[in-house]
NUVO-117561 format. One record per residue (C-alpha): x, y, z. Coordinates in steps of 0.25 Angstrom, whole numbers. Layout:
N
+-------+-------+-------+
|     x |     y |     z |
+-------+-------+-------+
|     X |     Y |     Z |
...
+-------+-------+-------+
***
This chain:
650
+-------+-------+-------+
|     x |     y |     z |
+-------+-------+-------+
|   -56 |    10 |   224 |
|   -48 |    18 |   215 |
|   -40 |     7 |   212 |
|   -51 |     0 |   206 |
|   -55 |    11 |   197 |
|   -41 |    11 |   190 |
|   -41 |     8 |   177 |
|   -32 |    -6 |   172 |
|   -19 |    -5 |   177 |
|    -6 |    -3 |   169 |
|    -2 |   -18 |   168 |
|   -16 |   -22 |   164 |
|   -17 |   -14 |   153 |
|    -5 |   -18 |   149 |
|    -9 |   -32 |   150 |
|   -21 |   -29 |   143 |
|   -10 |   -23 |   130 |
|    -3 |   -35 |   132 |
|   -15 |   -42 |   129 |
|   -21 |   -37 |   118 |
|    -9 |   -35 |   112 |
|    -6 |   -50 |   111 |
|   -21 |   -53 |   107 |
|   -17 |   -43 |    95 |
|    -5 |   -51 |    91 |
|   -17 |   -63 |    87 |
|   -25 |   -55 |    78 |
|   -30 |   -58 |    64 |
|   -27 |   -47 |    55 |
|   -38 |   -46 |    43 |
|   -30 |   -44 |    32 |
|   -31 |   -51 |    18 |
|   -21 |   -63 |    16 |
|    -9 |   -59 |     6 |
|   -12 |   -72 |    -2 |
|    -3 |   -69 |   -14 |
|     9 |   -63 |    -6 |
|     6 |   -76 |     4 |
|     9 |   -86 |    -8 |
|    21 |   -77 |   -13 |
|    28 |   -77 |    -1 |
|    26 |   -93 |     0 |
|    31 |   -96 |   -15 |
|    43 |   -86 |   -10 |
|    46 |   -91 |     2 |
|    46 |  -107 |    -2 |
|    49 |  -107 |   -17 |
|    65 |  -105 |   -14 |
|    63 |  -116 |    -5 |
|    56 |  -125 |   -15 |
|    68 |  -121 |   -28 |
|    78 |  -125 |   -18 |
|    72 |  -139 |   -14 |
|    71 |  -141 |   -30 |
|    85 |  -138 |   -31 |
|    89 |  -147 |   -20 |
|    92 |  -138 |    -9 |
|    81 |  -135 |     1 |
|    90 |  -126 |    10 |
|    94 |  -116 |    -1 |
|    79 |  -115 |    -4 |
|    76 |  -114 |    11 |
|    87 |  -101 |    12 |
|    81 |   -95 |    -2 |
|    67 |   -97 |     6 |
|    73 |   -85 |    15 |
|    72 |   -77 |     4 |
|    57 |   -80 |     2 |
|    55 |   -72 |    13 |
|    59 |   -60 |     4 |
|    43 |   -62 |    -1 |
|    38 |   -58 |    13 |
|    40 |   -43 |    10 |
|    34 |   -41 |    -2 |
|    21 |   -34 |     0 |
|    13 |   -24 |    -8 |
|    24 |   -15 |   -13 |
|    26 |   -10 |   -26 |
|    36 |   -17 |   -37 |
|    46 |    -9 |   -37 |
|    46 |    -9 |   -22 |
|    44 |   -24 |   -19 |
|    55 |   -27 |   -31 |
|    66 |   -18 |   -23 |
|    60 |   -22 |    -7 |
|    60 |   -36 |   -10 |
|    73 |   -36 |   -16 |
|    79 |   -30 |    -5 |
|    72 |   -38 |     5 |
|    76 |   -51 |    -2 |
|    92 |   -46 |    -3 |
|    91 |   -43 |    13 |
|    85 |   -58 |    16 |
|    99 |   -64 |     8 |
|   107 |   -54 |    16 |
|   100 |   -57 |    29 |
|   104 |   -72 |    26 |
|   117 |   -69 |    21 |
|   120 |   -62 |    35 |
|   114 |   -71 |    43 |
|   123 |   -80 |    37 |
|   137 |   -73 |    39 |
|   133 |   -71 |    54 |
|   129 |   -83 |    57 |
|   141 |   -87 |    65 |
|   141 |   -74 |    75 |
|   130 |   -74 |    83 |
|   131 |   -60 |    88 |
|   134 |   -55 |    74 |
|   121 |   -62 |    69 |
|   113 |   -54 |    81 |
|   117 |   -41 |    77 |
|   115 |   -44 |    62 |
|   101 |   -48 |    64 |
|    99 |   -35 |    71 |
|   104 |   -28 |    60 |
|    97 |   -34 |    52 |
|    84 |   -32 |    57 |
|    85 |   -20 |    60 |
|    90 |   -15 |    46 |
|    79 |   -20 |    39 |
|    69 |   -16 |    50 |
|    73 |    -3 |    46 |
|    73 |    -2 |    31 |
|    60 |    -9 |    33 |
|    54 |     2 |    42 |
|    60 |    13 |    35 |
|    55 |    10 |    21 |
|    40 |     5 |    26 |
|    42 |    -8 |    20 |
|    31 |   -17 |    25 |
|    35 |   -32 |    27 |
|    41 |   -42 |    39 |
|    53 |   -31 |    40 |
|    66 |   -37 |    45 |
|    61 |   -50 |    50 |
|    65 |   -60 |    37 |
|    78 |   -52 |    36 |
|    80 |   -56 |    51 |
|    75 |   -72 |    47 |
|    84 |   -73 |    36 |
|    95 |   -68 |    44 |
|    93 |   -77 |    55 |
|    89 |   -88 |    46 |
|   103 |   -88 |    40 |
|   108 |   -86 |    55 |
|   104 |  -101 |    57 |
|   108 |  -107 |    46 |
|   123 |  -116 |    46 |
|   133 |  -106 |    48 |
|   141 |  -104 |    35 |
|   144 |   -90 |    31 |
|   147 |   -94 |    17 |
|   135 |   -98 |    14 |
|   128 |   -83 |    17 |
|   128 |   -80 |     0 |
|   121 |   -92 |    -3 |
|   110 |   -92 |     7 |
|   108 |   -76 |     5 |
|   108 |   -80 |   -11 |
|    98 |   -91 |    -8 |
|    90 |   -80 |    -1 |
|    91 |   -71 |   -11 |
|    86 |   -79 |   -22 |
|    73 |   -83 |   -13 |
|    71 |   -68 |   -12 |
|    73 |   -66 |   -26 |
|    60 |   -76 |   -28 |
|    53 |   -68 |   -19 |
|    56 |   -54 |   -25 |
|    53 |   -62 |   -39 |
|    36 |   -67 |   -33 |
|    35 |   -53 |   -25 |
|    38 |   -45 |   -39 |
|    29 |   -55 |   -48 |
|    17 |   -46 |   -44 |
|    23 |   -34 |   -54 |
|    21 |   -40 |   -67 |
|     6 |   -41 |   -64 |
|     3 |   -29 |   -56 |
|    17 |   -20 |   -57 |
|    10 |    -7 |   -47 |
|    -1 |   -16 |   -39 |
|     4 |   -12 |   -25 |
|     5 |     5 |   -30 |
|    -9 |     3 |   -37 |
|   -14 |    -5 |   -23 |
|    -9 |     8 |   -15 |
|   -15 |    18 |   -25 |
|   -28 |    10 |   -24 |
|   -29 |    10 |    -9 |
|   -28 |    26 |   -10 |
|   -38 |    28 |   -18 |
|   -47 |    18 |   -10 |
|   -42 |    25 |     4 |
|   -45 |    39 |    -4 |
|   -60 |    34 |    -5 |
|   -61 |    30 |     7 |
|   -56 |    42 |    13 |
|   -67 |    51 |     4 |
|   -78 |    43 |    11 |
|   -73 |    45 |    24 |
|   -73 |    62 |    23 |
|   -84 |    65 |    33 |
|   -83 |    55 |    41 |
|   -76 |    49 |    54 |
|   -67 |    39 |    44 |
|   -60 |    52 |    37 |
|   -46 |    52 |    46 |
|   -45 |    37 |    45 |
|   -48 |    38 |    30 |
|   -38 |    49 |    28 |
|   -27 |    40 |    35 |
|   -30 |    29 |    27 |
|   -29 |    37 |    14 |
|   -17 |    42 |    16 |
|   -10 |    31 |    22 |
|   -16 |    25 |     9 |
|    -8 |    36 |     0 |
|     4 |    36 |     7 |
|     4 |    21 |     5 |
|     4 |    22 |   -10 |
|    13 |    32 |    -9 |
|    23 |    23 |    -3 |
|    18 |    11 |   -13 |
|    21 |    22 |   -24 |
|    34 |    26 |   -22 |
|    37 |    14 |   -19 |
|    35 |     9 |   -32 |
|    38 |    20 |   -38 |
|    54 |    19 |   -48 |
|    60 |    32 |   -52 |
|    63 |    24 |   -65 |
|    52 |    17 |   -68 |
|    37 |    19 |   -65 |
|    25 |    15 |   -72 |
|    14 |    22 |   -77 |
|     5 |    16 |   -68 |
|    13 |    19 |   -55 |
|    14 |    33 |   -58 |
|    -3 |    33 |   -59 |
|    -2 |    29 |   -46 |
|     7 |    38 |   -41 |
|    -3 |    49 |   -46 |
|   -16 |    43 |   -43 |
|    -9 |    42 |   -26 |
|    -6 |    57 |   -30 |
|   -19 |    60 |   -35 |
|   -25 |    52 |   -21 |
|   -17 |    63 |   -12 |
|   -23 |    75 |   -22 |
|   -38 |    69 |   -18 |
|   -35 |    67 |    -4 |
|   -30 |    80 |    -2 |
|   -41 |    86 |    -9 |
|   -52 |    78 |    -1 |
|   -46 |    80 |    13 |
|   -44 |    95 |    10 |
|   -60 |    95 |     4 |
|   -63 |    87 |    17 |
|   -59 |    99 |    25 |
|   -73 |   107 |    19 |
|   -83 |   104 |    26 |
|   -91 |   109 |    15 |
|   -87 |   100 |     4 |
|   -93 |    87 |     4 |
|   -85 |    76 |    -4 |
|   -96 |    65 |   -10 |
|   -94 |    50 |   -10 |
|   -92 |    49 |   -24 |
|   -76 |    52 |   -21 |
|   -73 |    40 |   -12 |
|   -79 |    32 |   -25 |
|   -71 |    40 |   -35 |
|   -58 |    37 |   -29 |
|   -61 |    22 |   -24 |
|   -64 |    21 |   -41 |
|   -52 |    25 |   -42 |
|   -45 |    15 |   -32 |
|   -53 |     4 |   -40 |
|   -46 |     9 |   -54 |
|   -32 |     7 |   -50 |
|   -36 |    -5 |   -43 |
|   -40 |   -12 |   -55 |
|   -33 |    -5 |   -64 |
|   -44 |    -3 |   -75 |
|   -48 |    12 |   -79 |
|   -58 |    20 |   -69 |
|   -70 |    22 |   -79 |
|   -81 |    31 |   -72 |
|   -78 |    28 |   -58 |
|   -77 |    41 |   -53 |
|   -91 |    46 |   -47 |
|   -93 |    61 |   -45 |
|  -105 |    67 |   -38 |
|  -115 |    77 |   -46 |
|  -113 |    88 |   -36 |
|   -99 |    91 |   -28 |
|   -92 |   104 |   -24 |
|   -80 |   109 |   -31 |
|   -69 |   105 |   -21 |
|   -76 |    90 |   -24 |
|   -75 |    92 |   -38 |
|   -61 |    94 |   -37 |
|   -60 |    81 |   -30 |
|   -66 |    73 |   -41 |
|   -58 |    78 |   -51 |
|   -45 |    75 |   -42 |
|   -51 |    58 |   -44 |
|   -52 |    62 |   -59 |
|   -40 |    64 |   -58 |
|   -34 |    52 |   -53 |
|   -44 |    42 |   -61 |
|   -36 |    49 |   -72 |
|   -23 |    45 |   -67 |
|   -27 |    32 |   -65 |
|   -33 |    30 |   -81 |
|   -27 |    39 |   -89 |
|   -15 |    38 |   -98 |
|    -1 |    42 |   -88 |
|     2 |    53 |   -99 |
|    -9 |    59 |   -98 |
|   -10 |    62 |   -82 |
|     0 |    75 |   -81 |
|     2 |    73 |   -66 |
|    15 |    68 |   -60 |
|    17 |    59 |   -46 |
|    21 |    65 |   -36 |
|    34 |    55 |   -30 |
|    40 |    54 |   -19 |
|    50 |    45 |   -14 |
|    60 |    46 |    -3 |
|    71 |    41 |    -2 |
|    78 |    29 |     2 |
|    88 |    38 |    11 |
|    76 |    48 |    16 |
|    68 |    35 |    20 |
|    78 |    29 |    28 |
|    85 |    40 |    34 |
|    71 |    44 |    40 |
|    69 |    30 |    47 |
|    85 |    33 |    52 |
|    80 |    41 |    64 |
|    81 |    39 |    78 |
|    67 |    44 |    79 |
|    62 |    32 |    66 |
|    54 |    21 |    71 |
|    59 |    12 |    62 |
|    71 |    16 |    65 |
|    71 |    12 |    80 |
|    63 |     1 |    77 |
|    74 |    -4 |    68 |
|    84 |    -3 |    80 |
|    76 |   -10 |    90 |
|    73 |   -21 |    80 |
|    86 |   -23 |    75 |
|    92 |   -24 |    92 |
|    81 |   -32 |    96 |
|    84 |   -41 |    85 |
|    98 |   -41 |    88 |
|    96 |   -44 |   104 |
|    87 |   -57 |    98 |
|    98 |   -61 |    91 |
|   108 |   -59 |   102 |
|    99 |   -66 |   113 |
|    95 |   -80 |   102 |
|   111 |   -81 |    99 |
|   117 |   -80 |   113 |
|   105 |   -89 |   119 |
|   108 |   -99 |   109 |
|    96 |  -101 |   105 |
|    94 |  -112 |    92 |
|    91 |  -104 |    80 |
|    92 |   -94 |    88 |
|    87 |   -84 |    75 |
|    75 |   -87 |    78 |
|    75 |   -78 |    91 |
|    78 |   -63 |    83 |
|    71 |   -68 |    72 |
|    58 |   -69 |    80 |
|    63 |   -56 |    86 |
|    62 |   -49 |    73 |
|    50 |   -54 |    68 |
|    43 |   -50 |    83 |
|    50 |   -35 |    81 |
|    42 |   -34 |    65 |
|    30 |   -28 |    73 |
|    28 |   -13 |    71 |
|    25 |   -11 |    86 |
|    26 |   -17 |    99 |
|    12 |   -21 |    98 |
|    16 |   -29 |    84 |
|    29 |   -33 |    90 |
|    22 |   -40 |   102 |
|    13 |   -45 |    93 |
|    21 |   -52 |    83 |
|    30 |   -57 |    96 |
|    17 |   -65 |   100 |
|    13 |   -69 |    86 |
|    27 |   -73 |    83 |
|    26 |   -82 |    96 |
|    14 |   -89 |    94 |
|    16 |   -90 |    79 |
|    30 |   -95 |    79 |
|    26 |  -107 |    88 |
|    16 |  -111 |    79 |
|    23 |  -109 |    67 |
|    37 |  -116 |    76 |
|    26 |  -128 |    79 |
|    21 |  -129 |    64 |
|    37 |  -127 |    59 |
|    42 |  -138 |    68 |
|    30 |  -149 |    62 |
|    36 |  -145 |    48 |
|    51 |  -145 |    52 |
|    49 |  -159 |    58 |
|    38 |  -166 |    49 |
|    40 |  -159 |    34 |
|    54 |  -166 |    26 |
|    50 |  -163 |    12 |
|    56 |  -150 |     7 |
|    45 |  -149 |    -4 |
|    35 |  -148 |     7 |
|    43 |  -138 |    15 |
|    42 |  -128 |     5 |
|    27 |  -130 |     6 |
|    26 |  -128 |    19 |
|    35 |  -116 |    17 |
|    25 |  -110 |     6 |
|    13 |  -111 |    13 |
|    20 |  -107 |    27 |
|    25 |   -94 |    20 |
|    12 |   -92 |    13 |
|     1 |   -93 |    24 |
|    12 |   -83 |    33 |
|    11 |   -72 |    23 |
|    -6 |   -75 |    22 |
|    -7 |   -74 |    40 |
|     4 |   -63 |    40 |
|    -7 |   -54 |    37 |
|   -15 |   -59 |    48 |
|    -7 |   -62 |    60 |
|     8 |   -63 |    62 |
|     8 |   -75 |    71 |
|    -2 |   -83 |    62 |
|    11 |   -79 |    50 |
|    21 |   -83 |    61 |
|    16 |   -99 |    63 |
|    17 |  -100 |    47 |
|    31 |   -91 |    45 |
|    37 |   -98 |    57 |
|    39 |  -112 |    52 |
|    41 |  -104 |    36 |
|    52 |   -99 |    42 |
|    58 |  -109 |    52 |
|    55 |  -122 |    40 |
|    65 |  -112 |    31 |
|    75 |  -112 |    42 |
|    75 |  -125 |    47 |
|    71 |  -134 |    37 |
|    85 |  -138 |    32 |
|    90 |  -140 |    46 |
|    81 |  -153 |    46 |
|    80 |  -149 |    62 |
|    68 |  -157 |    65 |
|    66 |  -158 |    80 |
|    52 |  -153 |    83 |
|    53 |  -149 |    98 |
|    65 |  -141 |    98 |
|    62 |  -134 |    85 |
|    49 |  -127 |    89 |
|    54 |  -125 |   104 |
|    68 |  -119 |   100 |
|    60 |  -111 |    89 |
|    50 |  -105 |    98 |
|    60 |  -102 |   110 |
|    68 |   -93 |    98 |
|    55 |   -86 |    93 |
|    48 |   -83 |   105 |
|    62 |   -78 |   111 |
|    64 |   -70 |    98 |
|    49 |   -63 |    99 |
|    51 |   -61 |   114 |
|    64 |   -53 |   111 |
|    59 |   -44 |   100 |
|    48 |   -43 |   109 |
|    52 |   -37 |   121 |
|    63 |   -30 |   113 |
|    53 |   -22 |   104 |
|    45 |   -20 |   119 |
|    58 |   -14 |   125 |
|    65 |    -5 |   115 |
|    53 |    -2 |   108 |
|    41 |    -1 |   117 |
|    41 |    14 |   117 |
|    48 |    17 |   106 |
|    39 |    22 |    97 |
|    30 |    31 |   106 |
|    42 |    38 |   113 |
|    45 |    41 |    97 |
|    30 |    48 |    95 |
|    29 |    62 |    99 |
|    43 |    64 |    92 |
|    40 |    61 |    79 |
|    26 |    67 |    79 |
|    34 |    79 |    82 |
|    45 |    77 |    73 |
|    34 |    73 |    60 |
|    25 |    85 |    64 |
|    37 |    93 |    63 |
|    42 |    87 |    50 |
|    28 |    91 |    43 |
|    29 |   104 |    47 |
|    42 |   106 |    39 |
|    36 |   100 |    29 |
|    25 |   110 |    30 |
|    34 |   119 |    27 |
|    42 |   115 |    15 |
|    27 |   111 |     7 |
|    21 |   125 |    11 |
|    32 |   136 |    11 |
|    33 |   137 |    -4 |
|    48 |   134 |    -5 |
|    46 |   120 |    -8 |
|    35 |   118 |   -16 |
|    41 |   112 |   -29 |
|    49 |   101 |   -18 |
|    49 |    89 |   -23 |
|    42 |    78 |   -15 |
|    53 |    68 |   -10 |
|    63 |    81 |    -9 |
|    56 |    87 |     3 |
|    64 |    83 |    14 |
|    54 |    89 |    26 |
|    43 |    79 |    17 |
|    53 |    67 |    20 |
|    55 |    69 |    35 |
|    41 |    73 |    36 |
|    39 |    57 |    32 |
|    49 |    52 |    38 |
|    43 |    57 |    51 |
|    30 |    52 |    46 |
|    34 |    38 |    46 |
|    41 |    39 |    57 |
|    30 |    45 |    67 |
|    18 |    34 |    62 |
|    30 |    22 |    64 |
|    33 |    25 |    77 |
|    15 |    29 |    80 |
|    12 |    16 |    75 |
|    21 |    10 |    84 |
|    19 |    17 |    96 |
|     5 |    12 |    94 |
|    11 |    -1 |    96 |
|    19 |    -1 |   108 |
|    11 |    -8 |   121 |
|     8 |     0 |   133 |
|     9 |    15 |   127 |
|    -2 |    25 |   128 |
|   -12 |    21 |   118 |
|   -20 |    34 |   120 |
|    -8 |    42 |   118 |
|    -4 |    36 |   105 |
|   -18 |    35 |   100 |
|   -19 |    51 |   103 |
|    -9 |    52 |    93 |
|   -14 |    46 |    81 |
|   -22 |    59 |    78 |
|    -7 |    66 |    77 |
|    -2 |    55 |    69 |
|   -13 |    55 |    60 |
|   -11 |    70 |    57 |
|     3 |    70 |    56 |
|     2 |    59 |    45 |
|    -9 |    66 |    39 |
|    -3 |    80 |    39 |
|    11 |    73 |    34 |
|     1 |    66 |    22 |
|    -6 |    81 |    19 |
|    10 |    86 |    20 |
|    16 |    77 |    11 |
|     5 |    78 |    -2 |
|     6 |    92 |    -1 |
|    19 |    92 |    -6 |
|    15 |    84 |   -18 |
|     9 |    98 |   -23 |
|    18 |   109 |   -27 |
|     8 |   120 |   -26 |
|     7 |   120 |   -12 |
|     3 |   131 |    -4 |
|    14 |   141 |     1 |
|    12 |   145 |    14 |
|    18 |   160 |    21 |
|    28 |   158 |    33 |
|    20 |   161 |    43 |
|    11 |   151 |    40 |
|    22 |   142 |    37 |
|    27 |   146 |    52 |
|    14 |   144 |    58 |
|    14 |   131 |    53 |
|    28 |   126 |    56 |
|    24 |   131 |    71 |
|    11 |   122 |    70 |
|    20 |   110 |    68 |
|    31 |   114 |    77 |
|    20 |   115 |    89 |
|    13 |   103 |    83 |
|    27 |    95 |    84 |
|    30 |    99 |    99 |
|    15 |    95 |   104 |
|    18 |    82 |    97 |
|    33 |    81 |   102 |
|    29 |    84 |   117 |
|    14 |    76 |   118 |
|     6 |    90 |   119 |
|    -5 |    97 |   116 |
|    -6 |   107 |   106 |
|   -11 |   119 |   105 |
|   -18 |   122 |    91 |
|   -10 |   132 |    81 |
|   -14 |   139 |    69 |
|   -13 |   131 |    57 |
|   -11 |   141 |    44 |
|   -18 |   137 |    30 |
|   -12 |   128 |    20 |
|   -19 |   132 |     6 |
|   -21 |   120 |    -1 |
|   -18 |   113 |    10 |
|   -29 |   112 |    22 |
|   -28 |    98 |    24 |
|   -13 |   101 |    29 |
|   -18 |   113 |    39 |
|   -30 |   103 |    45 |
|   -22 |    93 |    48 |
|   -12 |   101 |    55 |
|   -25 |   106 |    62 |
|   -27 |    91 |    66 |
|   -13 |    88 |    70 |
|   -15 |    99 |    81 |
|   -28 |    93 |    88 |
|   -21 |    80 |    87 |
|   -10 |    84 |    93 |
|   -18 |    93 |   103 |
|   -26 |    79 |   106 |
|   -14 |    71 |   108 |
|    -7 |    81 |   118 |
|   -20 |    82 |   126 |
|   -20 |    67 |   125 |
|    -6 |    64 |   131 |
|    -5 |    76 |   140 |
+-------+-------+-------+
***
């Protein structure tokens, strides 16, 4: 009888994961189709094929197709950005090829290469946040030169080929500048101002912490947009608006969360409308004339407020002389960045490791089974290890699958049926073209229209016609490849990321409580933003805690309630680091006395070991910040949230 009122057993929840999961993998996402980026990417991808079937050679302008797929990491970053990222991506594409091609004739060489390979740029990818398909065109080109006839001294010509189709596509992804020069910095500045209204409508309501979170991931997106186009030799005018009105954002942020902390001051609608005016004014970039609204009756610490927005509208329209206020900048460096993803603790560290040996055990498996193009087996590895999680990595093993055969089936009938060039490279276009338009939607839908993209700019010159044997050897390799990064991702990193989690709460809480220290003891308060060195490893910790949450999220059959529990923590931890950070922007910071300071240092100490061991925590006198309360109630709310989350897993 007892037996009957169990709950479901262990292996039928797991099933039921299973399940879902795979149901997951068929979902239509709602976002908008990239049309302009979709027809870019096709003119990149089949205009070096078409200039080399007018000059008469249609395999030249097959390899300088490879470069196209430089076009496929352009996305909505700044000039200056896009200029040097694209560069860089296009040069790596021509040396993939040109590696590919010297170690073409050792098989176990061309294995451990691949590995290196994909993990190198898996890891430059991760540790500078750069969105994009990550490692898996590197790997392509790579293995692409792999297959092709084995002549090492061809290997400067074919990465030259590829380096001029690159250069084509850093020459369409840079046309944007002469008509819009800082459209992705004023699209960031934008969405702040917008999130910022939204957030003032919520105060008082239950959508407040969500609207908090979305403003300030919204600010510290900019940020990043900012600096990133931001040149210590050159910067316009107008960027350096926009580096002050995302300041001026923060200043009125601050101000309304620390006014939100009253219970007696009321903050009117008209507020959410002022700044969402001022959203609309740098959207279309004509001058903000009477937009701001202001109510008859407001308190004082409302008034203040208003005259803050003033304050920005007057960034955004008056002459740059004539505002006396400097940005506050702060860029790390290329060294701090990477030597904080260096870690044995970093998740894209680790990540980086288990991609690059996955990839290289792929390789090793195709090559001694002598598989036909056996590329094709680590290459669909790779692309099956892009997923951010185990759930994405699953995910995109089954849409690989499916979509693969159908794009294998749809490759196969053009292979075997099409023998004009001209019409190849319009098949080409429009292949490339509705891949970048479904990308957006489903991986798999992307994958039955990439696959033959690819595989016609692979095979093509081979004039290899047999119908049967293509699509059967094609899918044998790809479902073999998705299979091994699959189970590969399942095995080495299955728990990776959740083991990592209590360490590196502790470690970041930690982190922010040295930090504490240097912005209030009074020693430091002329520092300079990017010369703290607690700030630095206070971010680094940052980026590595919500990486490896994020992906604990998406392991299978881990303790949803557990990691649920913890988003409280996270939340306050990143929201503390956020109030932490913007303190340091103002040089008349409060100085606090050492006991205070102590007392403090002991609250983050004990708030560190709760977090380290999974226990609850007992409640500790927070002291006062003058100036500063937001920063002492969020410390307050870190505590109950780690109290919760011990009661929780205890």
């Amino acid at each position: 009888m007892s037996k009957n009122k169990q709950g479901p057993s262990s292996k039928t929840l797991k099933l039921d994961v299973i399940h879902t999961t795979f149901k997951q993998a068929f979902e239509l996402k709602k976002n908008p189709f990239p049309w302009i980026k979709a027809l870019s990417a096709g003119i990149a991808a089949a205009l070096p094929v078409f200039i080399g079937l007018l000059f008469g050679n249609l395999a030249y302008g097959l390899l300088a197709g490879i470069g196209g797929f430089t076009y496929l990491y352009v996305f909505n970053q700044p000039y200056h950005q896009r200029a040097k990222k694209i560069f860089f991506v296009m040069v790596g594409l021509a040396l993939s090829v040109v590696l590919g091609t010297l170690v073409a004739p050792y098989q176990l060489g061309t294995a451990i290469m691949m590995g290196i390979i994909g993990a190198s740029v898996f890891f430059i990818f991760g540790a500078l946040k750069i969105t994009g398909p990550s490692a898996v065109f590197f790997v392509l080109s790579f293995a692409l030169a792999t297959g092709m006839p084995i002549d090492q001294t061809l290997a400067p010509l074919r990465g030259g080929l590829v380096l001029l189709g690159g250069a084509l596509s850093w020459i369409i992804c840079m046309l944007g500048w002469f008509f819009n020069p800082h459209g992705p910095e004023k699209l960031a500045v934008e969405k702040v101002y917008r999130e910022l209204g939204a957030f003032f409508d919520s105060l008082g309501t239950g959508r407040f912490n969500a609207a908090r979170q979305r403003t300030v991931l919204a600010m510290k997106q900019a940020e990043d947009t900012l600096l990133a186009g931001f040149s210590n030799r050159r910067s316009s005018d107008m960027l350096k608006r926009l580096f002050l009105l995302n300041d001026h954002a923060n200043v009125i942020f601050l101000e309304a969360l620390e006014l939100s902390l009253h219970k007696n001051v009321v903050l009117p609608p008209e507020l959410g409308q002022s700044v969402r005016a001022l959203a609309d004014s740098i959207a279309s970039k004509t001058k903000n004339e009477s937009k701001i609204l202001q109510p008859d009756q407001m308190q004082l610490e409302v008034e203040k407020l208003f005259v803050e927005i003033y304050n920005a509208d007057a960034i955004m329209n008056e002459p740059v002389s004539k505002i006396h206020q400097e940005a506050s900048i702060s860029k790390p460096s290329l060294k701090t960045i990477f030597l904080g993803a260096f870690d044995k603790n970093s998740i894209v560290f680790l990540s980086s490791i288990r991609y690059g040996a996955i990839l290289t055990i792929a390789a090793i498996i195709a090559y001694s089974a002598d598989f036909n193009r056996s590329y094709w087996i680590p290459l669909s590895c790779a692309a099956v290890m892009s997923g951010a999680t185990i759930v994405a990595t699953f995910h995109r093993a089954v849409q690989r699958t499916f979509g693969t055969i159908i794009g294998l089936l749809l490759a196969s009938l053009i292979l075997a049926s099409v023998h004009n060039e001209f019409i190849i490279v319009l098949i080409i276009l429009c292949l490339t073209i509705i891949t970048e338009l479904f990308i957006v939607r489903n991986y798999g839908l992307a994958a039955m229209f990439f696959t033959p993209s690819a595989l016609i700019m692979a095979e093509y010159s081979t004039q290899s016609y047999d119908f049967s044997f293509f699509a059967t050897v094609r899918i044998t390799d790809i479902v073999v490849g998705s299979m091994i990064g699959l189970l590969g991702s399942l095995l080495i990193g299955s728990r990776s990321a959740s083991s990592l989690l209590n360490h590196l709460m502790a470690k970041t809480i930690r982190s922010q409580g040295q930090f504490l220290l240097v912005a209030f003891s009074g020693h430091d308060n002329e520092l300079a933003i990017d010369e703290s060195s607690e700030r630095n490893k206070m971010q680094t910790n940052m980026v590595n805690l919500l990486t490896v949450y994020n992906a604990a999220l998406g392991e299978i059959f881990k303790n949803k309630a557990r990691l649920e529990s913890l988003w409280p923590v996270i939340f306050s931890i990143e929201q503390l680091g956020y109030y932490l950070n913007a303190s340091l922007k103002f040089s008349d910071r409060s100085v606090l006395s050492e006991r205070e300071l102590a007392q403090l240092l002991y609250v983050f100490e004990t708030m560190a070991i709760a977090a380290d061991k999974g226990r609850p925590l007992t409640n500790k006198e927070v002291p006062e910040i003058e100036g500063y309360s937001k920063i002492r109630h969020e410390i307050l709310d870190l505590q109950k949230a780690l109290r919760f989350s011990g009661e929780a897993t205890g």
